[in-house]
C-alpha positions in Angstrom: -31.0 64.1 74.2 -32.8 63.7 77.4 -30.9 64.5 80.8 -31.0 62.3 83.4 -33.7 62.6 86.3 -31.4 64.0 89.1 -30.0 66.6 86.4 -33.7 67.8 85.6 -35.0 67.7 89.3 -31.3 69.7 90.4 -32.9 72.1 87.6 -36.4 72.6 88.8 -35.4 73.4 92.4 -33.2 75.9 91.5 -36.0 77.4 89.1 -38.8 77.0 91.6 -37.0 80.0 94.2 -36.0 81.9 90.7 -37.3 85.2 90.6 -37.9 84.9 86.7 -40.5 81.8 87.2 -43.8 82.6 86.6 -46.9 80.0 87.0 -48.8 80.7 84.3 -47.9 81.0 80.7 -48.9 84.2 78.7 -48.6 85.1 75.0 -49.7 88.8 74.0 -50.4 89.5 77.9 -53.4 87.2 77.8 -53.0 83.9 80.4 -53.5 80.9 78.5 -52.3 78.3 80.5 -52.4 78.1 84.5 -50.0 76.5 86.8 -47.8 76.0 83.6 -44.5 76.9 85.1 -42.5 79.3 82.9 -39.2 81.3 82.5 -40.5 85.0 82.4 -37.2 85.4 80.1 -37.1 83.2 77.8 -40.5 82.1 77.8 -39.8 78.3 78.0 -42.1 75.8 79.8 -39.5 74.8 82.6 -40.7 71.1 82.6 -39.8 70.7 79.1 -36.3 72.5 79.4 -35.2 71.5 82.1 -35.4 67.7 80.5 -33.3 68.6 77.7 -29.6 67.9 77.7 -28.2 70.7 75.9 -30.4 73.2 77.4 -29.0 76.5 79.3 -30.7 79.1 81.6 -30.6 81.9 80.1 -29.7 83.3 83.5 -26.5 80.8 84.1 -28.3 79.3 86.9 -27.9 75.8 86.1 -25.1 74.1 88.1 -23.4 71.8 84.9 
């Protein structure tokens, strides 16, 4: 299921001042995408995630 658009914006803010987002997306330690935003943890693209219903930071950062 898709979350709503307030849920997934409320989701981005709070990963754009995270100190685990990165802004590039790196596999082996070699940059293959640029301004890709992604969780240094669990390596998801934070676009995509923070779309998906069901999804959890792996930090606990999302507010429910």
């Amino acid at each position: 299921m898709i979350t709503d658009e307030k849920t997934k914006q409320e989701r981005l803010e709070t990963c754009k001042q995270c100190e685990f987002k990165r802004d590039d997306f790196k596999l082996f330690n070699i940059i293959l995408f640029k301004r890709e935003a992604q969780c240094s943890i669990c390596k998801c693209f934070l676009e995509a995630k923070a779309s998906i219903e069901f999804a959890k930071c792996p930090k606990d950062k999302w507010v429910k």
